[in-house]
N, C-alpha and C positions, 0 to 999 in steps of 0.2 A: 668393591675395590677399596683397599687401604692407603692412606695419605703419608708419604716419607716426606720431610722436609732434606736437603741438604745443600752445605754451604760451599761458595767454588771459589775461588779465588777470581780476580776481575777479568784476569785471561780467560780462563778457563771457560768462563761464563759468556765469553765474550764469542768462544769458538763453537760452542754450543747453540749461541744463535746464531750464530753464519751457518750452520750443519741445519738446524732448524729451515730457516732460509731458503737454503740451497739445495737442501735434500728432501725435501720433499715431504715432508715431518707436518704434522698438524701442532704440535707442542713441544718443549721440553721435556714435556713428559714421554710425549712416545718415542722420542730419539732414546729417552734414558732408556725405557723399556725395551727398545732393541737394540742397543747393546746389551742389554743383559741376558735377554733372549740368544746375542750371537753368542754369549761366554756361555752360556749355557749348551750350547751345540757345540761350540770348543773342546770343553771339556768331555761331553760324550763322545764323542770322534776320538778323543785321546783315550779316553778308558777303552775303545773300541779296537785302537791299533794298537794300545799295550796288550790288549790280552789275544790280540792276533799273533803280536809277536810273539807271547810265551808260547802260542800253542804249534807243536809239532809240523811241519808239511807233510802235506796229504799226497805231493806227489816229488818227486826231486827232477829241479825245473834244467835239465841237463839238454846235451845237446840232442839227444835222443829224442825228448818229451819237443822240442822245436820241430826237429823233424818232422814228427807224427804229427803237430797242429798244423804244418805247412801242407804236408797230406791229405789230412782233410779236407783245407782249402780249396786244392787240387779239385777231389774228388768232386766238393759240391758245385764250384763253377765246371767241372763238365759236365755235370748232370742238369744245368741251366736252361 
């Protein structure tokens, strides 16, 4: 593992140990680390539903397509 130093201002530093503290964190370090970890999961989740949204529907979710999921339902709880 590689050593980053970086500097916070007294607030900043201040709420990082209360997060430390209070959350349950073994260090500053691993608090930093999971946020960086969450922004990392951020971002993939967003390149995941941008490219959801570019891509075409597979079905067109109309009242028909309700219908037919309601249907099914049916079916399976009477086959229970």
């Amino acid at each position: 593992m590689t050593t980053m130093n970086i500097s916070l201002p007294v607030g900043l530093k201040a709420f990082v140990d209360e997060q430390v503290a209070d959350g349950g964190y073994g260090s500053c370090s691993a608090y930093i680390r999971a946020l960086i970890r969450h922004d990392q999961d951020s971002r993939v989740l967003r390149a995941a539903l941008l490219e959801g949204f570019q891509t075409p529907p597979a079905v067109v979710a109309d009242e028909a397509y309700f219908d037919s999921l309601r249907d099914d339902i049916r079916r399976r709880a009477a086959g229970s």
